[in-house]
Each structure stands twice: as C-alpha cells, then as structure tokens.
C-alpha positions as CSV (number, residue, x, y, z in Angstrom):
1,X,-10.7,-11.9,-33.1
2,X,-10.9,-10.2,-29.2
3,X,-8.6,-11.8,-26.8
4,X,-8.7,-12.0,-23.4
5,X,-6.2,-11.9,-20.2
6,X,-5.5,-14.4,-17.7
7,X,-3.2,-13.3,-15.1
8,X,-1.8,-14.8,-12.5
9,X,0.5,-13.6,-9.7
10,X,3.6,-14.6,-7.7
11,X,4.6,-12.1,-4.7
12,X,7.9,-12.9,-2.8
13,X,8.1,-10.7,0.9
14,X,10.7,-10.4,2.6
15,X,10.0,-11.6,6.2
16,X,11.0,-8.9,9.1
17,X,13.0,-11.5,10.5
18,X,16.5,-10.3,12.9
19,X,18.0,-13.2,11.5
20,X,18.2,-15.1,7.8
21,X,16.3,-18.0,7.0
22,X,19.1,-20.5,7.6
23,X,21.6,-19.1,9.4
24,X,22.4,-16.8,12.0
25,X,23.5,-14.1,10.3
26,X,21.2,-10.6,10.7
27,X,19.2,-9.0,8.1
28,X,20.6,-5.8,7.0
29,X,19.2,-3.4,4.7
30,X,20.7,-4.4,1.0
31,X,20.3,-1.0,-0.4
32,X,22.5,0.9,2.2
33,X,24.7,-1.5,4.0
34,X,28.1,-2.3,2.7
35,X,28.2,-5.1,0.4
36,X,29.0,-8.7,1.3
37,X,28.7,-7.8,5.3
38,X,26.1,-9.5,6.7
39,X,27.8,-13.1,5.4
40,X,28.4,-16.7,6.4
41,X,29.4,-19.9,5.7
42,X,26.0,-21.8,5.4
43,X,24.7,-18.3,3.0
44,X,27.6,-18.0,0.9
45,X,27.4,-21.9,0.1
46,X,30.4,-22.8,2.0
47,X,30.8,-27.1,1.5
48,X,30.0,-29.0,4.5
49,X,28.3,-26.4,6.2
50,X,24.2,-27.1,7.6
51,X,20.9,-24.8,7.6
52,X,19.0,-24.6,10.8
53,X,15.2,-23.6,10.6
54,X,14.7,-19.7,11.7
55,X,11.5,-20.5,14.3
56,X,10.0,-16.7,13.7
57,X,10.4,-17.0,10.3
58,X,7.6,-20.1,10.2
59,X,5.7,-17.9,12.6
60,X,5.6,-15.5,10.5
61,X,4.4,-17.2,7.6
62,X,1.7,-19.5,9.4
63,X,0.2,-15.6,10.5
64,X,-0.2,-14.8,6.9
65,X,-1.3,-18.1,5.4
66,X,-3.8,-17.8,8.4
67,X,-5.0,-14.6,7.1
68,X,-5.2,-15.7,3.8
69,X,-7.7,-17.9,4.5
70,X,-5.5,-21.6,3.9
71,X,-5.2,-24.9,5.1
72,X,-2.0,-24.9,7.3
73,X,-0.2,-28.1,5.9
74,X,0.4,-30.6,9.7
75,X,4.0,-31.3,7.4
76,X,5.9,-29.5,5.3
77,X,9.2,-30.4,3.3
78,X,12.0,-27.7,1.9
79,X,13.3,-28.9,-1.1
80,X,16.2,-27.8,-3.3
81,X,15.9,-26.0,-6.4
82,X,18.4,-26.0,-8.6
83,X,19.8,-23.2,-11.0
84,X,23.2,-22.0,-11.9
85,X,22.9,-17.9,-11.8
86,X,25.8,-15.9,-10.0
87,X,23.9,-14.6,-7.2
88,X,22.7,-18.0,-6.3
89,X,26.4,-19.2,-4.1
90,X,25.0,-23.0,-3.6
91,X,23.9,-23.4,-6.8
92,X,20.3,-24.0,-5.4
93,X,17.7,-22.5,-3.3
94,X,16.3,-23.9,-0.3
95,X,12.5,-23.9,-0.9
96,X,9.1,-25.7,-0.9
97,X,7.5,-27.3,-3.7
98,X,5.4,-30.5,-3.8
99,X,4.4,-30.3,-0.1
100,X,4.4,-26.3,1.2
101,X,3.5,-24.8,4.5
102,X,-0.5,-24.1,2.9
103,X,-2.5,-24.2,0.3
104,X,-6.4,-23.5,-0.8
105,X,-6.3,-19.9,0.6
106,X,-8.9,-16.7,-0.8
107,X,-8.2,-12.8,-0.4
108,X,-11.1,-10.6,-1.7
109,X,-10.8,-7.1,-3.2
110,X,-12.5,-4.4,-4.1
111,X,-12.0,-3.2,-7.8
112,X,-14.4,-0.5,-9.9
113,X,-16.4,-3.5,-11.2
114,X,-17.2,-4.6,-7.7
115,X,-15.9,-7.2,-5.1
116,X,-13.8,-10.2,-6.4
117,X,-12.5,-13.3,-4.5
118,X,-8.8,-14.4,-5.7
119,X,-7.9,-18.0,-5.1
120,X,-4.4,-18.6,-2.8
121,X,-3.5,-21.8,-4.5
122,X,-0.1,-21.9,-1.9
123,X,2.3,-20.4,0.5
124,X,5.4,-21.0,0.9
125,X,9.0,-20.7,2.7
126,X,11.8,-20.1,1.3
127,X,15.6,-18.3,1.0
128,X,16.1,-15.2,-1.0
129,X,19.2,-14.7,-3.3
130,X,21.9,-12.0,-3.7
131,X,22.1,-9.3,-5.4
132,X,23.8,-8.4,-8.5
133,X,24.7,-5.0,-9.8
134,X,25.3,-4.2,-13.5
135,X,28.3,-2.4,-14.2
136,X,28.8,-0.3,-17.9
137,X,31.7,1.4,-18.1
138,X,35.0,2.3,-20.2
139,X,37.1,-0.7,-18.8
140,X,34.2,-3.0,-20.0
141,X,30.9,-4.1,-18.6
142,X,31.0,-6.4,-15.9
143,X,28.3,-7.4,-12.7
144,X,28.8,-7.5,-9.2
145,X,27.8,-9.6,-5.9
146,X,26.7,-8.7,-2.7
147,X,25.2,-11.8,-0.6
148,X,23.7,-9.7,2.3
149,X,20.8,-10.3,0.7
150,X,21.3,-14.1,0.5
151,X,19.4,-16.3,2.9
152,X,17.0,-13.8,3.8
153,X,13.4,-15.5,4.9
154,X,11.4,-14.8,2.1
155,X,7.4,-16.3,1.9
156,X,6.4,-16.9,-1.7
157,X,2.9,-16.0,-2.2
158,X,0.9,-17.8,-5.2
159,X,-2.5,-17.2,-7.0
160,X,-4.5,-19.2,-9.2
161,X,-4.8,-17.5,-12.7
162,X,-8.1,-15.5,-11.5
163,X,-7.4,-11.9,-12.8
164,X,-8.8,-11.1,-16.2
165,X,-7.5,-7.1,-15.6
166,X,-4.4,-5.1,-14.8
167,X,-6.6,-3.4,-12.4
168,X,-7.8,-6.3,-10.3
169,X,-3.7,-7.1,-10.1
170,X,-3.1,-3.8,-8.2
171,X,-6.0,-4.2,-6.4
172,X,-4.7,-7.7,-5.2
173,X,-1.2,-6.5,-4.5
174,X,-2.2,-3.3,-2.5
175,X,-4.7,-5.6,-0.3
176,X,-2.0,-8.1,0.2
177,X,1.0,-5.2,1.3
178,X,-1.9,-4.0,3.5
179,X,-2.3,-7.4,5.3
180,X,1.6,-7.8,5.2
181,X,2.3,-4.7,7.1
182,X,-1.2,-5.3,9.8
183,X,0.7,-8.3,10.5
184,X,4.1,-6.9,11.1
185,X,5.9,-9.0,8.8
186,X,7.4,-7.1,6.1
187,X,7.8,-3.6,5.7
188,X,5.7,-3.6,2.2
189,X,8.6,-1.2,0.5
190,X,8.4,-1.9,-3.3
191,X,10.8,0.2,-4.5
192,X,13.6,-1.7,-2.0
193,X,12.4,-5.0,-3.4
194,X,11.3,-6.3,0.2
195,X,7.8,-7.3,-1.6
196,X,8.4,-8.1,-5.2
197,X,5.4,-9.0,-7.9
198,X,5.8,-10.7,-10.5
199,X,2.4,-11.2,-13.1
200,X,2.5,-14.1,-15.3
201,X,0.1,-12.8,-18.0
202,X,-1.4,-14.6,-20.7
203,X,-3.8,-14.2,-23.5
204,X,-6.6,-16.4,-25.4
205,X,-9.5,-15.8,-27.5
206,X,-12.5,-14.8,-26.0
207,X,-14.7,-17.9,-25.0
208,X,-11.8,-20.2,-25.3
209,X,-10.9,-22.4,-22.2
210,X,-7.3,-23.7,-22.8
211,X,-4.6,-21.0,-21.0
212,X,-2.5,-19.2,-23.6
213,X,1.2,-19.1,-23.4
214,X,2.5,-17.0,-20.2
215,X,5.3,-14.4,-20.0
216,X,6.7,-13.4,-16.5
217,X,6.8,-9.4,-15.7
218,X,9.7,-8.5,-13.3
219,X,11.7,-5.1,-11.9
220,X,8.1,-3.5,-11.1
221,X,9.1,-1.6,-8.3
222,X,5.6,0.2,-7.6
223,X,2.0,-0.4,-8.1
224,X,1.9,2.2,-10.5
225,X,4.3,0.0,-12.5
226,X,2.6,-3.0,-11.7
227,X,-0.5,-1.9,-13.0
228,X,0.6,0.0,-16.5
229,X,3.4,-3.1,-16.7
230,X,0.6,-5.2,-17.4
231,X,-1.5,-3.9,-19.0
232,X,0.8,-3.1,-21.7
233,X,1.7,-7.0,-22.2
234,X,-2.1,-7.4,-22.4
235,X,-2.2,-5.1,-25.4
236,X,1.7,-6.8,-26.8
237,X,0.1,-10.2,-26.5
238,X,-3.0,-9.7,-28.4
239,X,-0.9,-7.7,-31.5
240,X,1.1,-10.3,-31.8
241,X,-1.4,-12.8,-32.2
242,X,-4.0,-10.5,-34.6
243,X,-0.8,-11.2,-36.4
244,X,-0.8,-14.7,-36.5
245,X,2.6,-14.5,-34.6
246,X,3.4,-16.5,-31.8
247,X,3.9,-15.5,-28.0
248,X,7.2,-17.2,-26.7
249,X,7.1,-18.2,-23.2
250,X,10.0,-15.7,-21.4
251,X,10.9,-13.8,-18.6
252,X,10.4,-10.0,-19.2
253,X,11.5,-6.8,-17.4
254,X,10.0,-3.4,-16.9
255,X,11.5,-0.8,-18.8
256,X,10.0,2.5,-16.6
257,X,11.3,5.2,-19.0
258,X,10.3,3.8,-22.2
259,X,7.0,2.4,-20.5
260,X,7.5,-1.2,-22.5
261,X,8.7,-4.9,-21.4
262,X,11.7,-6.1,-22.9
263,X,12.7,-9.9,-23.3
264,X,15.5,-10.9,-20.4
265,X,15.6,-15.1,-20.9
266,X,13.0,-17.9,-21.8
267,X,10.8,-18.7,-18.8
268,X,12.0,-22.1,-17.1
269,X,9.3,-24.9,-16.4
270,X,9.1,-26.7,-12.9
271,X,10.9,-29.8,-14.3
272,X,14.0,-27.4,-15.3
273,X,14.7,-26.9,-11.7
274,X,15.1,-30.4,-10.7
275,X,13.7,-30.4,-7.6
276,X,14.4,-32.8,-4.9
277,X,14.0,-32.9,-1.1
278,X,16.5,-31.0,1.3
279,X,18.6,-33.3,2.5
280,X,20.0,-31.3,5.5
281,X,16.5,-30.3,6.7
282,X,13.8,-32.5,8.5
283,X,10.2,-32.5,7.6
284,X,8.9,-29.2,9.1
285,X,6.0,-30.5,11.3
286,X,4.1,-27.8,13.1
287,X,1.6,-28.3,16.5
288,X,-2.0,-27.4,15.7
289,X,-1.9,-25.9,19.6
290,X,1.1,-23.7,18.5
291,X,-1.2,-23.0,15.5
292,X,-4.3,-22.0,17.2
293,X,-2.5,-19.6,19.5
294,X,-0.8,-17.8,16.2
295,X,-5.0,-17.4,14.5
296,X,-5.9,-16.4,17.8
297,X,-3.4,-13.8,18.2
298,X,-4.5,-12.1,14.4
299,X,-5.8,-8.8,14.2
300,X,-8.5,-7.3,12.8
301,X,-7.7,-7.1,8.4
302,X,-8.3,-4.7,6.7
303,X,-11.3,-6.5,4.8
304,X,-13.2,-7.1,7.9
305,X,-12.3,-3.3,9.0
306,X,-13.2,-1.6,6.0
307,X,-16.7,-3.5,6.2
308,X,-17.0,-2.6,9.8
309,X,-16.2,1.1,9.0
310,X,-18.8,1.6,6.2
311,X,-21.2,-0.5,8.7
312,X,-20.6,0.7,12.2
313,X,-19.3,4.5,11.0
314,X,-21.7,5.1,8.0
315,X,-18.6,6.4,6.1
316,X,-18.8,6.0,2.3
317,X,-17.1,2.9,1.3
318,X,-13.9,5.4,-0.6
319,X,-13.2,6.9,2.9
320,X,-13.0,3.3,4.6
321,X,-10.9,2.0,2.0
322,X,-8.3,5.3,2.3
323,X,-8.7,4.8,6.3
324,X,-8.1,1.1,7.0
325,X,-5.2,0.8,3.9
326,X,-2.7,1.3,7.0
327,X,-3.3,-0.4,10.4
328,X,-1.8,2.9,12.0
329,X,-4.4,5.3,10.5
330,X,-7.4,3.2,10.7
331,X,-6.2,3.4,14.4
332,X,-5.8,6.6,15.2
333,X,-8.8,7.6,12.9
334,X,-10.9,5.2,15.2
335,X,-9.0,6.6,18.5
336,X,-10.2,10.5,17.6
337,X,-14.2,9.2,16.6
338,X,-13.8,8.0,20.2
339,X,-12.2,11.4,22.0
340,X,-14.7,13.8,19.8
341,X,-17.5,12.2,21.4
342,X,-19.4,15.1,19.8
343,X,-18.4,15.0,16.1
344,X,-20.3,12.8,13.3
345,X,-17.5,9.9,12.7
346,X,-18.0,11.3,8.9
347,X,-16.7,14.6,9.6
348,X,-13.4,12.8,11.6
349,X,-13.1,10.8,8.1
350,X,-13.5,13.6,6.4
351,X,-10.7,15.5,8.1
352,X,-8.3,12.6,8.5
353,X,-8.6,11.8,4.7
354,X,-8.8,15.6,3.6
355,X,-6.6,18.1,5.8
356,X,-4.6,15.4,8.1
357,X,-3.3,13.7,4.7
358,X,-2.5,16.7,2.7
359,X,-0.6,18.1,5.9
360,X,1.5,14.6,5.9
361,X,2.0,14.8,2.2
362,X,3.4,18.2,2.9
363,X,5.5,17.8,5.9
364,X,6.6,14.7,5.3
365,X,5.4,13.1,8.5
366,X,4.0,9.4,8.5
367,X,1.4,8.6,11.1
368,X,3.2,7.2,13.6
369,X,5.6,10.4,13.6
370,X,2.9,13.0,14.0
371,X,3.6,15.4,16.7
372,X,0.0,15.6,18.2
373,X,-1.8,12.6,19.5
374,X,-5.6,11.6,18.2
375,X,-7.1,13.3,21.2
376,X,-5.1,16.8,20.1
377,X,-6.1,16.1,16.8
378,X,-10.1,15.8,17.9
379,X,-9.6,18.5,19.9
380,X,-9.2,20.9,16.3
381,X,-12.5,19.0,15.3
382,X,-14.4,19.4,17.5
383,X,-13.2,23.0,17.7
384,X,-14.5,23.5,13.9
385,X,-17.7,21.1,14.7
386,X,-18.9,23.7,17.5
387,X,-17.7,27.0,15.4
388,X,-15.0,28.0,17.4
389,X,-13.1,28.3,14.1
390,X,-14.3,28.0,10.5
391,X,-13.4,25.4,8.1
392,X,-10.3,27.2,6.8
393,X,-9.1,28.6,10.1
394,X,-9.0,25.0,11.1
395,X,-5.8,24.2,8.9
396,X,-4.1,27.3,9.5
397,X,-4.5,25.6,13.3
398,X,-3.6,22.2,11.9
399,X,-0.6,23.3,9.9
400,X,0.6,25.6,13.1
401,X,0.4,22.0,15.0
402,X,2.4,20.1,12.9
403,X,5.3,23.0,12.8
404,X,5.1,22.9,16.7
405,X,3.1,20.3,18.4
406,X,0.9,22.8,20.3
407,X,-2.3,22.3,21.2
408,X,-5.4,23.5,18.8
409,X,-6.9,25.5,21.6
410,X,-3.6,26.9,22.2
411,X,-3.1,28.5,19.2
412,X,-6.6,29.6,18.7
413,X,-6.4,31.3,21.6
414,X,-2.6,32.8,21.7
415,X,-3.5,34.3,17.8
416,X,-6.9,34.9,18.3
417,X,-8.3,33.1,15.9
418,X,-11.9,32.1,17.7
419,X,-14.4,32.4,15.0
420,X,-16.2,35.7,15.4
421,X,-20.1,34.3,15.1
422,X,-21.7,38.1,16.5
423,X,-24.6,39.2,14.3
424,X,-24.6,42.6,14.5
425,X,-20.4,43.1,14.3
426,X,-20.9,40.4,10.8
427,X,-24.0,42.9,9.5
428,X,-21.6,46.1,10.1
429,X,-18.9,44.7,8.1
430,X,-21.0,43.1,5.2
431,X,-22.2,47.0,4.7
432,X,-18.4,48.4,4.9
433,X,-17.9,45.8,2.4
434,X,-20.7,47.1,0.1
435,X,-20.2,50.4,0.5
436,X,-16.6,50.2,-0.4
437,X,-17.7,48.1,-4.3
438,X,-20.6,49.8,-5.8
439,X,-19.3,49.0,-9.1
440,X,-19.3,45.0,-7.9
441,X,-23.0,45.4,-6.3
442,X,-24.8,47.4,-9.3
443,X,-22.9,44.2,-11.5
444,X,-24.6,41.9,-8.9
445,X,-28.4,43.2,-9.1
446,X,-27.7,43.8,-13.4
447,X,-27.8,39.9,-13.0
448,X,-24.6,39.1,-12.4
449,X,-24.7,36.8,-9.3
450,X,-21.0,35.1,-9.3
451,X,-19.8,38.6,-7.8
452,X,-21.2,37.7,-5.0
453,X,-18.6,34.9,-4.1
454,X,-16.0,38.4,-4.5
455,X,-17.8,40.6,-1.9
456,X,-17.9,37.0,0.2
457,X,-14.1,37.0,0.3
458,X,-14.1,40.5,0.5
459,X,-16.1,40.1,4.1
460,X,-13.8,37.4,5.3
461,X,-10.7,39.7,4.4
462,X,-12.1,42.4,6.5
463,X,-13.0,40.3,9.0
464,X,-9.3,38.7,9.2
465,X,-10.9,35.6,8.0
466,X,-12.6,34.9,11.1
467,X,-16.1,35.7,10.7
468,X,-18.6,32.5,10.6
469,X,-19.1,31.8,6.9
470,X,-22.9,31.1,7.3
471,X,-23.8,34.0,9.3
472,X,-21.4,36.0,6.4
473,X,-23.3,34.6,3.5
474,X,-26.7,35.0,4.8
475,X,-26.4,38.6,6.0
476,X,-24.5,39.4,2.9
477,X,-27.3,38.0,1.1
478,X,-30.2,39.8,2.9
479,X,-28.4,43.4,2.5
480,X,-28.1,42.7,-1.1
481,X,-31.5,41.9,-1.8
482,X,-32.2,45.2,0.4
C-alpha cells in the first residue's frame, strides 16, 4: 500500500521586543547572557504578582498577521495553559486559545512543483518559557534553569495541515523568516531558537481522507534540518505501518548526528492543558484606526517583490528569489540597477548573486556591513559593462574593495588594470604567443581544438590578464586559421 504525508506546521518567533511580554524586564540574549539575570517577580511566577500587556509586542504581531493575509480578531482573550515542566515557574503559560489575535490567513510559496498557497488557520500571542540545560557528568546527571528567557513575547504561528512534502515545509518556513525579518520583528536566527519549527507530520494511505496519527518534530535548529527531519519521519511512518504496526502519537526530537528522530514524551491533546481564561488580563480589544495605520505602514513582501523583479527587471525567477530572500539585498540590488543607469538590470543580478555573494561568503561581511555603498558597487559594473576591465579583472577590483573600501576606479587606475582593447598591441602578442608553442599549434590544426583554450590563457598571461577577451579570442582565432 503507498502512503501519503500530511504535514502541518507550528512556528514560535521570538518578538524583537526591549521588553518581555508581561513584565518589564528586557530581553537579553539567552545564549550569552548570564543565566537567571534578566528576572522578575511576575516572570519567575512570584504569588500575588500581575502581568501588564507589552503594547509593541501586539504591534508587532497585528504587522505579521496583516501580512499573512488574516482577519485581525476586534477581541482577543489570553488564557492560561496549564502544564507542570521545570522551566515553566507559574505552572502555566499565558497564551491564546479559543479566541486569538487572527485567524483565516494564506502565505504562498514557490516549491520545484510550482506555486502553492498554505492556509494560516491562526496567530497568536503568547509568553515563552525558560530554558533548561542538561547536565551528564560524574557526580550524576542533573538539569538546570535559566528564566531570562521566560516571558519573552513570542507570536505562535499555525498552518492548516496543507503540506504533502518535506520540501514545501522549508519552502514555507524560509518564506515566513523572510517576511519576519522585512518586518523587523524577529531576527529569524534558528540556530539561537528565536524562530523555532515544529512539523506535526502524519501519514495515510493514498486516496484516504481521515488524518493519520501525528508526531511532533522539535530541536531543528536549521532548514537543512527541518527539511531532512521530516522527511525521514515520512519514510519511519510509512515502515511502520507496511508493518501493520501502529504510529503512537509523541513528541519527537532531532538527533543531527545520527540523522534520525527519537521519541522524547507522548504528544498532549488540547484538553490536557486545561485551558481557561486569564484572570489577571482584560480582553485585548484593538482600534481598527490603530489597525489601519499598522497595514498601511507594511512594506513591500517578498512575494509581491520577487513578482515585481521577474516582471519589471526581466530577471529569471531563481535570481529574484536569491535577491528579495533579504529585504537589505533586494534593496541595495534595486539601489545599483538605479545608479548604473547604463547596465541591463540582469547583469547587476548577475553580479550581486555571483561575485558580490561569493565575496560575502568569503569575507564574512553581511550586506548591511559592506564597506562600499551600491553606487561604488555600480561603479565596478558599469566599469566591466563598458570594457574598462574584463570579467575577471572585475573581482580582483571587487575583492581589492572589500579589503579596503576604495573606490573601483581607484584601483583600476592606481594598478593599472584598464582593459587593454588595442587591436594591433592584442594581434602582436597573440603571434608572440604562437611563436613561442609550435608543438601546441601543429596539435591544434592535427584536429585538436581544446588547445586552443591553452594558447587563450597563454595570451591573457602575457598580456597581464588585461587584454579584452573578445578581441583575444578572435584574433587568436584568425592567426590560427592563417
């Protein structure tokens, strides 16, 4: 029998909040600051003590719910959910369940099978946890507690079950850091748990319409992780019921080394939780003008820009997607299309998604740290547009500006590296070159044409790897056929 997945997907982010949810405590980084710092009363779960809406924090999640499409609930109610777990100090969680801040929202993504709409059945406000640390050791095994992670405003994200492929999930999540980080509201840093995923995967048989039992993925700390996480539980699930074995209904993690899920605890229901309304918190009722001025105030997402690019650029639609995955690059990509008035916008993608990448990935360097602005960098392009320099010249120039932050023109001219485009000084050293390899030219008219490509390099060497490629191959070309 063939089996297929339904997936669905919960995604907790971390909101970029200067304060916690409930509390006036600030929001420290949990993987550097020292432990238990950052602490209060009302986040340790001190008796008697009362929450107090953070304002930014509902701000912040009415901009993503807006981008996501969603109704914007008029009233919304925190309610407490209750579980007993040692990095949980009140016992429960301030959340939202039967009435959230949205519901009935859709992001679209792009997958290798084509575009795919994905339901947002809710979003919601809540408080993260703490942290615990796992301690094995000679004296014993034993965890520990830091709370500077409790409290922190985190927005649960919720899809209907619409993936059917562990592809379409990292398509979903990428699209959704993307938006997270073009709105400014969390950082989209995996492997610091800021924006966690968690897949509740499923199989059934083929043609079937009844959901099969779901098993939670946690600790995957990367899309790579995400993606090869579940796919494997695809695969686990379906063995086990070729099998005529049952799936159980559990929490799993992500083992990275071993590349497997391992059981951590049976997967709770809704009713487990006992929910019940905050007591300590009004009804959260938002004004539709204070509503209006946040969709107003949205920028441009990445859906509608990578459309625009393909549309208004006529850049292939694997350059847009690389271009407009961060707001910061699509910006500066769109800020040197506009200074090399010049230059097809195809060749600036071209050279923001070829050399300008590689030279980050080398150096380092994010895009908002490069020392060059867009209008240095279309200065190189339109340098290597006009023939100036050659193609290869060009990132020599482009590495020489990342190590110093000089201008391309600068260096061009300081090194001499101007492309040398003169005919007659090109034809002189094309015949030094074949005068100096008769072996390699009597191998190139016996039929052996690759050798060619050899004397080529052989031209640009003598030529200090400034002579005008075209010009080089065609005269080289002419005085072989001679």
């Amino acid at each position: 029998m063939e089996y297929e997945p339904v997936i669905g997907l919960e995604v907790h982010a971390e909101l970029l909040t200067n304060s916690k949810m409930f509390c006036a405590c600030p929001v420290v980084d949990s993987t550097s600051a020292v432990p238990n710092t950052a602490v209060c009363p009302v986040c340790a779960g001190m008796p008697g003590t009362l929450p107090v809406i953070n304002a930014k924090a509902v701000e912040y999640a009415v901009r993503v719910a807006l981008a996501l499409e969603c109704e914007i609930q008029p009233v919304s109610i925190f309610a407490r959910k209750n579980y007993f777990y040692p990095d949980l100090p009140k016992g429960y969680q301030i959340s939202q369940y039967e009435q959230p801040l949205a519901v009935n929202g859709k992001l679209s993504i792009i997958t290798s099978q084509g575009e795919k709409v994905i339901r947002i059945r809710r979003v919601h406000l809540e408080e993260d946890t703490g942290k615990l640390t796992h301690v094995e050791g000679d004296g014993g095994s034993y965890s520990l507690v830091d709370l500077n992670r409790s409290g922190v405003s985190l927005l649960e994200i919720v899809t209907e079950p619409d993936f059917c492929a562990a592809e379409e999930v990292r398509r979903y999540a990428e699209a959704l850091r993307s938006i997270l980080r073009y709105l400014g509201v969390n950082s989209g840093d995996l492997e610091k748990g800021v924006m966690r995923i968690e897949p509740n995967v499923s199989v059934r048989p083929v043609g079937r319409q009844a959901l099969g039992t779901k098993v939670e993925i946690k600790n995957l700390n990367s899309f790579h992780a995400l993606e090869r996480g579940v796919a494997y539980e695809i695969v686990r699930q379906s063995e086990l019921l070729r099998q005529g074995q049952l799936v159980s209904q559990e929490t799993v993690g992500w083992d990275e080394a071993r590349q497997v899920t391992f059981s951590q605890r049976s997967k709770e229901e809704a009713h487990d939780y006992r929910y019940f309304p905050e007591p300590d918190l009004p009804p959260l009722v938002l004004d539709q003008d204070w509503v209006a001025q946040i969709r107003a105030g949205l920028p441009e997402l990445p859906y509608a820009r990578f459309h625009r690019f393909v549309r208004q650029y006529e850049i292939n639609e694997s350059a847009a997607h690389l271009l407009v995955e961060e707001g910061a690059v699509a910006d500066f990509f769109e800020q040197v299309v506009a200074a090399a008035e010049t230059v097809p916008a195809k060749v600036v993608a071209n050279w923001v998604t070829g050399e300008l990448f590689a030279q980050m990935k080398l150096t380092g360097v994010g895009i908002e740290s490069l020392p060059f602005t867009a209008q240095a960098f279309a200065e190189l392009v339109a340098l290597v547009a006009r023939g100036e320099v050659n193609q290869n010249t060009g990132k020599d120039v482009l590495a020489e500006m990342f190590a110093s932050g000089i201008s391309a023109t600068e260096i061009v001219q300081t090194k001499g590296l101007r492309q040398v485009s003169d005919a007659e000084m090109i034809a002189r050293i094309v015949a030094e070159a074949i005068a100096e390899n008769p072996q390699e030219v009597a191998s190139y008219k016996a039929g052996k044409l690759t050798v060619a490509n050899w004397l080529f390099g052989q031209v640009m060497k003598k030529a200090g790897g400034k002579a005008n490629p075209q010009v080089v191959r065609q005269e080289l070309e002419k005085q072989l056929q001679a």
